[in-house]
Every structure is written in C-alpha cells, then in structure tokens.
KETOR-888782 format. One record per residue (C-alpha): residue number from 0; x, y, z. Coordinates in steps of 0.001 Angstrom, whole numbers. Layout:
@seq=NUM, px=X, py=Y, pz=Z
...
END
This chain:
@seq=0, px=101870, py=-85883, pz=28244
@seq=1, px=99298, py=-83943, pz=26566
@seq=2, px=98126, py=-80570, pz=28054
@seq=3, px=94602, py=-79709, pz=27830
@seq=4, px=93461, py=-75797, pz=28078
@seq=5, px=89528, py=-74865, pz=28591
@seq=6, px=89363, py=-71115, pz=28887
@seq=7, px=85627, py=-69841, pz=29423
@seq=8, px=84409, py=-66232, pz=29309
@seq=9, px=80750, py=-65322, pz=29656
@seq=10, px=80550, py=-61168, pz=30305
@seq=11, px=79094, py=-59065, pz=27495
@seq=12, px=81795, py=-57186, pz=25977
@seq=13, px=84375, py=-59894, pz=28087
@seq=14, px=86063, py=-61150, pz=24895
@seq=15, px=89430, py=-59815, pz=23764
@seq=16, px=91311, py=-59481, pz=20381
@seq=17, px=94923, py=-59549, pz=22051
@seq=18, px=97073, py=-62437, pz=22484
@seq=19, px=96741, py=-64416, pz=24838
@seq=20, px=99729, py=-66311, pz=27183
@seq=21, px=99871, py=-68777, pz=29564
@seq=22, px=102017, py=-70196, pz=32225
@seq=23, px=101005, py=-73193, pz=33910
@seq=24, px=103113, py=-74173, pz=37507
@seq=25, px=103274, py=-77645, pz=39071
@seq=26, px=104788, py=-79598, pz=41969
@seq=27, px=107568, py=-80544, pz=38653
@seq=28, px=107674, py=-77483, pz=37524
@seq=29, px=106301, py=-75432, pz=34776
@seq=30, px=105690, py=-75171, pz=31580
@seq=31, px=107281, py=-71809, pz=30424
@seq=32, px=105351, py=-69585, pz=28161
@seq=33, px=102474, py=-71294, pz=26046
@seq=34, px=100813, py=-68961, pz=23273
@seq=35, px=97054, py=-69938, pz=23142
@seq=36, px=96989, py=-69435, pz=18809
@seq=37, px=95151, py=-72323, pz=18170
@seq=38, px=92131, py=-72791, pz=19244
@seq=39, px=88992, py=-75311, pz=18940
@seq=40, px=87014, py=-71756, pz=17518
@seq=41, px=88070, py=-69535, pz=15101
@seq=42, px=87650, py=-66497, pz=16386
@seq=43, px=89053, py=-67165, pz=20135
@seq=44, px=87898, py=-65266, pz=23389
@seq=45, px=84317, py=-64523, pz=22526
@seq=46, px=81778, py=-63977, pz=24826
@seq=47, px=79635, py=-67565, pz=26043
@seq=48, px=82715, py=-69255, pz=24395
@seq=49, px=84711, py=-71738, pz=25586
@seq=50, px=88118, py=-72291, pz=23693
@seq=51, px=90175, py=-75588, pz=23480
@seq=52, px=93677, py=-75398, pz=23057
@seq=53, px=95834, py=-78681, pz=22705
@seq=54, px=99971, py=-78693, pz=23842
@seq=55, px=100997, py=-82402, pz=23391
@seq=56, px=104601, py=-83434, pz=24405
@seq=57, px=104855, py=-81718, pz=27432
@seq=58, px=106343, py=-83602, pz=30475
@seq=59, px=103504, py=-83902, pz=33293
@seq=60, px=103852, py=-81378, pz=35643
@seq=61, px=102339, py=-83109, pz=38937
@seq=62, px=99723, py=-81558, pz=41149
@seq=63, px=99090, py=-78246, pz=39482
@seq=64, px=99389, py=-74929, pz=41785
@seq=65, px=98597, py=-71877, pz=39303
@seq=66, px=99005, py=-70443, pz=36418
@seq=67, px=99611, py=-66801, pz=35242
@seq=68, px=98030, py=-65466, pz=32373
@seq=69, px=97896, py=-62290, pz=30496
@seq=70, px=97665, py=-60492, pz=27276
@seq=71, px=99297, py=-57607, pz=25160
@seq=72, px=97152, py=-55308, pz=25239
@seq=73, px=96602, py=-55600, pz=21528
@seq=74, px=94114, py=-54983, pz=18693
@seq=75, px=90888, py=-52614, pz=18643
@seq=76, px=89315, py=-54523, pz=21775
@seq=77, px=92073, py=-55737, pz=24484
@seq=78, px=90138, py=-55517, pz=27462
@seq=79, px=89345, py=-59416, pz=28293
@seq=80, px=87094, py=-60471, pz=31377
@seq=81, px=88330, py=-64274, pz=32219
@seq=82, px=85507, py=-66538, pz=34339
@seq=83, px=88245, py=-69636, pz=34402
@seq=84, px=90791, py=-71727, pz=32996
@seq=85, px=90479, py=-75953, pz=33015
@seq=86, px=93985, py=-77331, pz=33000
@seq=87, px=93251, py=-81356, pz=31767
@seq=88, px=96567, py=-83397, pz=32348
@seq=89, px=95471, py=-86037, pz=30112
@seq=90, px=98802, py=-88577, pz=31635
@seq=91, px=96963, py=-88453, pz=35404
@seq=92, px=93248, py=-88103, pz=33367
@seq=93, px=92876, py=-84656, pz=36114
@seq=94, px=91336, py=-81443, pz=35554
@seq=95, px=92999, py=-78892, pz=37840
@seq=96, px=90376, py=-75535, pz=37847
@seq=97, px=91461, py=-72061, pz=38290
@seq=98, px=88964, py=-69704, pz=39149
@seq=99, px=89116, py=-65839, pz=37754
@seq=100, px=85917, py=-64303, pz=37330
@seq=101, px=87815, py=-60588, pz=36946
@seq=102, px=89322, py=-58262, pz=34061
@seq=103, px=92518, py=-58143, pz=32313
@seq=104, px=91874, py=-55049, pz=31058
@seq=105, px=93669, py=-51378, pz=31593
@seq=106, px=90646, py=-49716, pz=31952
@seq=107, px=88545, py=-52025, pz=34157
@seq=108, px=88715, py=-53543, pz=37763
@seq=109, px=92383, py=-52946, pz=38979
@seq=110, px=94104, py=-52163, pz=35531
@seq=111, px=96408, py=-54924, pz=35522
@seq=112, px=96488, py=-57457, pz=32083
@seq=113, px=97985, py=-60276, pz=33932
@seq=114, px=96572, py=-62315, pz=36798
@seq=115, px=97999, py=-65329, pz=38991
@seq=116, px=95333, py=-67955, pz=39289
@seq=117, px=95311, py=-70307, pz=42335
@seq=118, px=93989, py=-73820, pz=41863
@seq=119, px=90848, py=-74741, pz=43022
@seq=120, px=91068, py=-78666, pz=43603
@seq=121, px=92104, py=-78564, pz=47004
@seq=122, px=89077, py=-76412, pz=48065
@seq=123, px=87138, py=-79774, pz=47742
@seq=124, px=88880, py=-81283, pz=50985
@seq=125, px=86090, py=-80515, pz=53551
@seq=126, px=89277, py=-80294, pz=56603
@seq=127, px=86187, py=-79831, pz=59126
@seq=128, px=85277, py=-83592, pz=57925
@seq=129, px=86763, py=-86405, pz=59120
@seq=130, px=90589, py=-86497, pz=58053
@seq=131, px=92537, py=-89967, pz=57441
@seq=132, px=95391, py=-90611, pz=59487
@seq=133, px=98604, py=-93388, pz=58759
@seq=134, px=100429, py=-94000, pz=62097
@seq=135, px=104082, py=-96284, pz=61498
@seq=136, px=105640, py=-97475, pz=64432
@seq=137, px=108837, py=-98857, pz=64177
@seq=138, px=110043, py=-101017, pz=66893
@seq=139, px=113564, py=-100969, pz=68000
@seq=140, px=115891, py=-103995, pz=66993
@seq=141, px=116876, py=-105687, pz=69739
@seq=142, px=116006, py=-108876, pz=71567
@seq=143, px=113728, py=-107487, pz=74173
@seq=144, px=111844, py=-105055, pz=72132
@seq=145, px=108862, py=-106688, pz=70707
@seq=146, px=105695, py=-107149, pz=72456
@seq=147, px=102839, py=-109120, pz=72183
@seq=148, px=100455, py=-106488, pz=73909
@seq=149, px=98052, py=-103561, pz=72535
@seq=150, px=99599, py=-99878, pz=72145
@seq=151, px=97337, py=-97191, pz=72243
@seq=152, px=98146, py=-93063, pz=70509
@seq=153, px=96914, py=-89879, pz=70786
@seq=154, px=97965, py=-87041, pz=68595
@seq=155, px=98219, py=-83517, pz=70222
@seq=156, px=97083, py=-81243, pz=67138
@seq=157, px=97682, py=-77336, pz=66865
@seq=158, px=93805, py=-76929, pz=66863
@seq=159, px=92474, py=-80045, pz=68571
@seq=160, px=93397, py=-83308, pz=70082
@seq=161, px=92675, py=-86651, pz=68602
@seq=162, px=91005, py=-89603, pz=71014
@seq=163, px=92740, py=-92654, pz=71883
@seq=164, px=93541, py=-94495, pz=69130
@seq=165, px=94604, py=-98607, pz=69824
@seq=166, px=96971, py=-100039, pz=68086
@seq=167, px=95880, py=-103093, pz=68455
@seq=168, px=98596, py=-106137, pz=67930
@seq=169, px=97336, py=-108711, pz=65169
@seq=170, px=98894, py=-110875, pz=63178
@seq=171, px=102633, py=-110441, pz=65100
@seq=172, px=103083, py=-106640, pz=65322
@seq=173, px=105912, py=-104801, pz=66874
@seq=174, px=108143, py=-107219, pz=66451
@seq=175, px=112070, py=-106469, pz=66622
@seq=176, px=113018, py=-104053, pz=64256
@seq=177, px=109626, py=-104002, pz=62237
@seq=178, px=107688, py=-101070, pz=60991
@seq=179, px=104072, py=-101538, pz=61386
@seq=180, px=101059, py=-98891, pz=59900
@seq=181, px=97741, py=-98297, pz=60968
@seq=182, px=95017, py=-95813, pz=60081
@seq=183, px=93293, py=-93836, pz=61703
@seq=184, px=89835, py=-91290, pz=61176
@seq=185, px=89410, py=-88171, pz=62952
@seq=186, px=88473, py=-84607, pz=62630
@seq=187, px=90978, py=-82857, pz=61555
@seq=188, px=93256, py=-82001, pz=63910
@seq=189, px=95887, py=-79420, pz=62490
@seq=190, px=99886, py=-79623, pz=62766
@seq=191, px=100641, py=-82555, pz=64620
@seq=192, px=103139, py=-81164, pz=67491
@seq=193, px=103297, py=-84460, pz=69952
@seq=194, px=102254, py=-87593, pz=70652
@seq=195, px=100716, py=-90056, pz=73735
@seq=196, px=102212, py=-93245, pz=73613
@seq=197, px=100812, py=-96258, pz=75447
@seq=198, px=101269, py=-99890, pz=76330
@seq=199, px=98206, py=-101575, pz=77106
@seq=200, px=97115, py=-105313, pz=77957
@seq=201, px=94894, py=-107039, pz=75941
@seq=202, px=91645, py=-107584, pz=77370
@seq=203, px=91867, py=-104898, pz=80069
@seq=204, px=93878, py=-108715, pz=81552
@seq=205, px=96093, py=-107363, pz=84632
@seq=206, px=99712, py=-107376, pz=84826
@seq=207, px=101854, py=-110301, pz=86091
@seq=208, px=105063, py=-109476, pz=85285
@seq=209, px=107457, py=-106146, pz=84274
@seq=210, px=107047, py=-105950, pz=80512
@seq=211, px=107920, py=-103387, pz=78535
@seq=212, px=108063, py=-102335, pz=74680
@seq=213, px=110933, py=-100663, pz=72911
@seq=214, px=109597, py=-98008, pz=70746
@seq=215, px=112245, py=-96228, pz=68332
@seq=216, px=110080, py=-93808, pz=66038
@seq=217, px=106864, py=-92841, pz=64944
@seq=218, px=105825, py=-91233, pz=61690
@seq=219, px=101881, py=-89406, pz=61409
@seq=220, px=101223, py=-88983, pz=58293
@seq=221, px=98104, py=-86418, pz=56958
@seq=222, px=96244, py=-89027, pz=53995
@seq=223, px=94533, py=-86135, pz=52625
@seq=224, px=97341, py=-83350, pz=52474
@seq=225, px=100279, py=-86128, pz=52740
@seq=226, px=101831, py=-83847, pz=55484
@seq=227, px=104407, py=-85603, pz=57286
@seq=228, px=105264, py=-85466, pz=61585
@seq=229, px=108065, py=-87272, pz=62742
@seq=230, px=108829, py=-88212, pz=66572
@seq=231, px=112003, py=-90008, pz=67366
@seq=232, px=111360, py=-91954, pz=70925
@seq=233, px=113627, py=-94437, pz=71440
@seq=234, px=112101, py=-95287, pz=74792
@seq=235, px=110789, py=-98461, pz=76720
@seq=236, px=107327, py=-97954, pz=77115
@seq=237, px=106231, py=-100266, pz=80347
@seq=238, px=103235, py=-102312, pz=79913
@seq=239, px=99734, py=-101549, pz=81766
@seq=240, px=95989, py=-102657, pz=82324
@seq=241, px=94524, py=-99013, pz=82095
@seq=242, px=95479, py=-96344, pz=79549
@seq=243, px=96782, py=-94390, pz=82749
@seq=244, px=100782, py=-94556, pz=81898
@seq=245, px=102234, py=-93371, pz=79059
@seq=246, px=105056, py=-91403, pz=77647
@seq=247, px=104498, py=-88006, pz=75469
@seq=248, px=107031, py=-87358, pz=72401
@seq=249, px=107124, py=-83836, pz=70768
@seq=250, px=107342, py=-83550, pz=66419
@seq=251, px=111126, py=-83246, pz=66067
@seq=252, px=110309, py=-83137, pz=62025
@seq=253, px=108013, py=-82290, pz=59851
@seq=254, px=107619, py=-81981, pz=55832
@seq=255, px=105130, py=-80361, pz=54455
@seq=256, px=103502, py=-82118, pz=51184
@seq=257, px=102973, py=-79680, pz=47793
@seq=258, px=99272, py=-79861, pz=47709
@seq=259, px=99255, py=-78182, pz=51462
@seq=260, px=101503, py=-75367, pz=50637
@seq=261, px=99386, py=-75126, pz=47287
@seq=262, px=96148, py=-74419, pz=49667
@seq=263, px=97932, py=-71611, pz=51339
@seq=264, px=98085, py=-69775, pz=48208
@seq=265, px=95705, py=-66895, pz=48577
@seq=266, px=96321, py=-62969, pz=46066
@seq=267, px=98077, py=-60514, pz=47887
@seq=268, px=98701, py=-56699, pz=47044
@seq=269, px=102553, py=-56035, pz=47470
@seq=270, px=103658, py=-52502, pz=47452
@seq=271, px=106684, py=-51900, pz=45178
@seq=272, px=109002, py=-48459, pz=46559
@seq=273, px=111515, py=-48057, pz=43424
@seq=274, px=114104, py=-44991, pz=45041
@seq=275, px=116378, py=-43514, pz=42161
@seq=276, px=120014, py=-42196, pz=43481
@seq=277, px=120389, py=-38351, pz=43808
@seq=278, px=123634, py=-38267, pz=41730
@seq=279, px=124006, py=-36111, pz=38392
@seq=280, px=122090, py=-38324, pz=35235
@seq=281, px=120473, py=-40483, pz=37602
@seq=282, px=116793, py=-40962, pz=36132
@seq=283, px=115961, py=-42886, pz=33015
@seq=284, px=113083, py=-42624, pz=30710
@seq=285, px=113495, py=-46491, pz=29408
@seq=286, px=110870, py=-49131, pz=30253
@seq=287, px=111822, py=-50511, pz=33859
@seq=288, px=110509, py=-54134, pz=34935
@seq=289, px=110790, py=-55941, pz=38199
@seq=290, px=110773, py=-60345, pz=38797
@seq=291, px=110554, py=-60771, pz=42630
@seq=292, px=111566, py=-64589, pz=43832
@seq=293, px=109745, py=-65506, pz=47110
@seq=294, px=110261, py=-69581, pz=48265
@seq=295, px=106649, py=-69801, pz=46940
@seq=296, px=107434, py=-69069, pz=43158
@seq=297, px=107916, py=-65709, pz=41538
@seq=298, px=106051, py=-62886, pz=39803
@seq=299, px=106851, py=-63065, pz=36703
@seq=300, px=108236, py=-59905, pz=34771
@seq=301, px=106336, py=-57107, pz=35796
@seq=302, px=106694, py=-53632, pz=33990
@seq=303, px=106559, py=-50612, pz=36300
@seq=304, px=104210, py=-47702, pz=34728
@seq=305, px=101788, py=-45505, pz=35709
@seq=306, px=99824, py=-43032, pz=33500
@seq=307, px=100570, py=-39122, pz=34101
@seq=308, px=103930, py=-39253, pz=35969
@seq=309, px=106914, py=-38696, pz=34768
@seq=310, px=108822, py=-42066, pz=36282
@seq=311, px=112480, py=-42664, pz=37917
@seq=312, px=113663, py=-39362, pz=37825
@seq=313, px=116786, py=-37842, pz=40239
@seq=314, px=116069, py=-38263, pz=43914
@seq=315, px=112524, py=-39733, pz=43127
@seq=316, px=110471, py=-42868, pz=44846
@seq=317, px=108272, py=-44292, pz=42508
@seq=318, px=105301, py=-46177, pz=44242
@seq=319, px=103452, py=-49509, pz=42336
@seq=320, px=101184, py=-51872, pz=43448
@seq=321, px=100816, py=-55217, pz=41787
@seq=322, px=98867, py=-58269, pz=42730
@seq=323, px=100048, py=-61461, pz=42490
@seq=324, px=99798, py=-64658, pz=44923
@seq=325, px=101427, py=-64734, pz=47959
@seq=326, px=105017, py=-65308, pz=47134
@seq=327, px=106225, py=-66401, pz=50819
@seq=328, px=109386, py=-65077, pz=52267
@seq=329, px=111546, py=-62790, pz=49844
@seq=330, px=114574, py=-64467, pz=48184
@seq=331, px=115880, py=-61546, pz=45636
@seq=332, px=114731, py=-59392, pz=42818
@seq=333, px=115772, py=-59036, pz=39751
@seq=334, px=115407, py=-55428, pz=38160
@seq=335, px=116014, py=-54355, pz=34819
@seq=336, px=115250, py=-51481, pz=32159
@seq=337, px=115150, py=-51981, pz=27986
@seq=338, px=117370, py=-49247, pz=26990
@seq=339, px=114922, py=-47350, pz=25299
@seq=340, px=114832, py=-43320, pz=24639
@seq=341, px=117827, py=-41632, pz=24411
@seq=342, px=119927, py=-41222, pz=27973
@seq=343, px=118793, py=-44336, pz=29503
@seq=344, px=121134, py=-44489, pz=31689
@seq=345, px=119878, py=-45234, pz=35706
@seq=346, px=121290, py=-45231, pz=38938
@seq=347, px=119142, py=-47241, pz=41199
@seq=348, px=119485, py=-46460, pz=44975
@seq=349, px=117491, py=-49113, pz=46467
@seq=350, px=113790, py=-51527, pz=46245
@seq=351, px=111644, py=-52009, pz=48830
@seq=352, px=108557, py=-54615, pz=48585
@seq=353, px=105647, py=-54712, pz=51222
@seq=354, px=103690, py=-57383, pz=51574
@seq=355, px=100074, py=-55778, pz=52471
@seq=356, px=98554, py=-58462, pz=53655
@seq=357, px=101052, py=-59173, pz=56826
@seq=358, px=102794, py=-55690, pz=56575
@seq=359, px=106515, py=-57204, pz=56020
@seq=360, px=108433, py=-54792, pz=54095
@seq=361, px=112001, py=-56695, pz=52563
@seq=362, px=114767, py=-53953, pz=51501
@seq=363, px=116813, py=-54819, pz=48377
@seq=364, px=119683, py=-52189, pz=48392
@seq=365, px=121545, py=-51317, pz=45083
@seq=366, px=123498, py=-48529, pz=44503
@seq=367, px=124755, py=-49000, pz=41147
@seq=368, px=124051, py=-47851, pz=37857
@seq=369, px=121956, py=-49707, pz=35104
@seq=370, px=123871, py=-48041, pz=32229
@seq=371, px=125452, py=-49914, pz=29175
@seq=372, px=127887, py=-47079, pz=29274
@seq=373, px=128751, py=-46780, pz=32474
@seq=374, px=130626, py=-48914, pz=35447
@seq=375, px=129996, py=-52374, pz=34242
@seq=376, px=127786, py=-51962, pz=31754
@seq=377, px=124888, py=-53749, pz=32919
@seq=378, px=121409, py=-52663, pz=32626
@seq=379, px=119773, py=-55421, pz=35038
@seq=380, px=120592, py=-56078, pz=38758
@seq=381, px=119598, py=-58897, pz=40911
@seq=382, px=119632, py=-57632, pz=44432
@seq=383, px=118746, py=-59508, pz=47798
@seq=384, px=117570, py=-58624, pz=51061
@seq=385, px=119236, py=-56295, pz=53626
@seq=386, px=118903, py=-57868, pz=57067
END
C-alpha cells in the first residue's frame, strides 16, 4: 500500500520551520512514527501551501481513526497553525480527512505542539436520515420448523422504535435450518435492545389449522455503522391473521463495528496529578514523561513541564493538563524520567488522571523509586488502576 499525506496550512505567519511527525491509527493498526522530510515543495509548511508527502510499502491500515501529529519545537519559527491533514490510502482509493484548524505552537492557543486529530469521514452519515437495516433469521432444524407463511419484525431502538417490517416468504424461506436476510430502511433507530417477532398469514387469509414456526436466532445488523444485535429465540412462534400475537426477544449480544467507536471520538482535557513521596532525595530535576493506555488507544509520550515552577520536588503534586481524544476507560500508565541533571533520582508516590469531560478520576499508585541507583534500578514504571 502506498500512503498518501496532504497537509494544508493557510494562516499568515501559520508555517513552521520544525520537524514535523506523524502517526497515523487504523482499525489494523498504525503506522508508527512517519517523518514528513520529503515533500512535493521545497520549503515545506508555508503559508497557502499544501505539501505532498509519499510513504509507499506500508501495509493498509483499514478504516482510519486519527492521527497525532506534532513538531520539535525547532528552528527560528516553530510555531505552526495546521487547517488539516488528507490521509489517501491509495490500496482502498479513500481519503480519510482530519480536521485541525488550531496551533502547535508554545506560545499560541493552548501551548501544546502535538494534537490528536479525529477523522472526519464518518461525519458524512446523516444518522437522522434513513438508516439501512439487514435482518437474518435462522430457522431451527428440525422437521416441523419451516413455514410457508409471512413473518413480520419490529426493532425496539434506544431512541425510537422501528414500524412493522414483513418478512415476507418468497422463493421458499424459513425453511429447516436455513438462514434467510432481508433489508430493511428506517430512521435511525439507536442500539437495538429487543425485538417483535410475528407469524402472519399471507393475504390477511384466516387460520384453519395450529401452525406454528420455529425460530432459533436473529441477527440486526446497522448497514451504515456495521453494528451488530444478536437475539437468541429458540421459540415456536404460532401462526395468525392479524399482527396481534407475537413474541418479544431482548439483545443478548452485541458488537460494536470500528467505524462506530471511531465516531465517538471527540478531544477531551484530562487532568494529570503527579504526587512525589515525602522521603529524604525524593524529587528529581530530570525530564519526566507520561503514556496513558485507555481501551480507545493511547496518548502517546507526553513530557510533563510547565514554565516557572520548579517540578517534582519532596512532598510536591505537580498539576498538567493535556488534551488528547477521549481515551475510554483507563488501562495503565506508563511513567518515566531521562536521567538528566545530576541527582535524578525520584520516588514517585502515586498518578492520578481526570477525565474532565465526565469527571472520572483513575488512581495509579506507585511507591517506588525511579532511580538507576537505587532498589531496582529502574527509571520507568508502568502502574495500573487502584480499584
């Protein structure tokens, strides 16, 4: 696969004369850091300037999610206003977008010289349109299951209810042990958390004799978002002339497709409390850096520094606040310092992140040194929650 990169910038004063990096995350994986060195311009990130940069031979990531980008803050003019990047994955011929429009600069907007970027393509499904449903049936495999009748659904949504849907039976459907799809158009409808399941004549023609049809599972599936609902019935649904009997099943699973939890991925502020141990040598004056790991990704490595304040000293708490996209539930961090200055030694009491958007604060205790001469030498921890 060949990666393509459009980077625009159109701000006076916007372009930048540091280098520039690039991580680009996908429902595969990601790419790991890319340099952008070689561009279609000479002199890259100029104002009204849009750069090209070509990365054949990597494998094709999938649906694309974000990227993170930043600089280093090098060179006589590091401050760099990004409008957007254009990620082309030449293998699927798709251009994912990820809008910007904001500084990566220390002395403009926030401060901060890297930026998580959420992509845009999924912002193009109107879900207040009409939304494509694929309804499987899957009749039970025994001798009396089939049926040569009509079935009719309705799907109980989280924020609205579908109307009746008929399944109607052509070309010898539901028969013994056969799966059978239809689809279906409706607004959208939300998390599908049960189902109406009817068994109707044909022709509104009345009903001679007992007949029923032996349902075993159904599986809704989202078109648009490819979300997933499951409902295991395994019930004999008994036949009628009016859509007055039915049976109701509730979700019993449901899996969530990448390019839903992609749309869900919004910038949030998380508060960073770093709490340095009152015990004899316990500050540091190296360079400290933080990676948190939520089930939505990670940060990346994030240095902790703030100008005029002397950091991590004894019996301190250091306060940050980085920005980053919404990182889910909080798996571990991993926190580490360079080893710089003289007496770098540090004994770290414990982390705790806030998430400002929801207010959930997750407590990483540590109580150990980071100290290549001391305990076990190590001068990085990975800690995990405290519940």
């Amino acid at each position: 696969m060949t990666l393509f990169l459009e980077i625009w910038c159109k701000i006076s004063g916007g372009g930048t004369d540091a280098n520039v990096f690039l991580i680009v995350f996908g429902e595969y994986g990601d790419t790991g850091t890319l340099p952008l060195k070689e561009s279609t311009n000479r002199n890259k990130f100029e104002r009204k300037m849009k750069d090209v940069f070509r990365f054949p031979d990597i494998l094709s990531l999938g649906e694309l999610s974000k990227v993170r980008v930043w600089h280093d803050n090098k060179g006589p003019a590091p401050g760099w206003h990004l409008e957007y990047i254009d990620v082309k994955d030449e293998a699927m011929d798709q251009t994912f977008r990820f809008p910007c429009d904001r500084w990566l600069a220390k002395n403009e907007d926030d401060g901060q010289i890297i930026r998580e970027l959420a992509c845009a393509n999924n912002d193009s499904i109107d879900l207040s349109d009409k939304t494509k449903y694929e309804i499987s049936t899957t009749t039970a495999n025994t001798d009396d299951a089939s049926t040569s009748e009509n079935a009719w659904i309705v799907l109980e949504g989280r924020k609205a209810r579908s109307k009746e849907f008929i399944l109607e039976n052509k070309k010898k459907k539901f028969l013994s042990g056969a799966t059978d799809t239809f689809e279906f158009s409706s607004k959208h409808l939300g998390e599908i958390a049960g189902i109406c399941l009817g068994h109707i004549t044909k022709d509104a023609k009345k009903v001679k004799k007992e007949v029923f049809w032996h349902i075993l599972e159904v599986v809704v599936t989202e078109k648009e978002l490819g979300n997933k609902y499951f409902f295991h019935c395994d019930a004999q649904i008994p036949l009628a002339a009016k859509k007055d009997q039915f049976q109701t099943f509730e979700c019993y699973k449901s899996i969530e497709s990448f390019a839903s939890k992609v749309r869900k991925l919004v910038p949030v502020k998380y508060e960073i409390i770093i709490i340095t141990g009152d015990v004899k040598g316990a500050g540091t004056d190296a360079n400290v850096f933080i990676t948190i790991y939520g089930v939505n990704g990670d940060s990346g490595r994030r240095h902790l520094k703030q100008k005029f304040r002397n950091l991590f000293e004894r019996g301190q708490m250091d306060r940050f606040v980085v920005e980053m996209l919404d990182l889910g539930e909080l798996l571990r961090v991993k926190v580490e310092h360079d080893g710089s200055k003289w007496n770098c030694g540090w004994f770290l009491e414990c982390v705790e992140v806030t998430n400002t958007a929801n207010s959930v604060t997750t407590i990483f205790q540590c109580g150990k040194w980071l100290d290549a001469q001391k305990a076990d030498g190590q001068i990085e921890r990975v800690l995990y929650p405290r519940y």
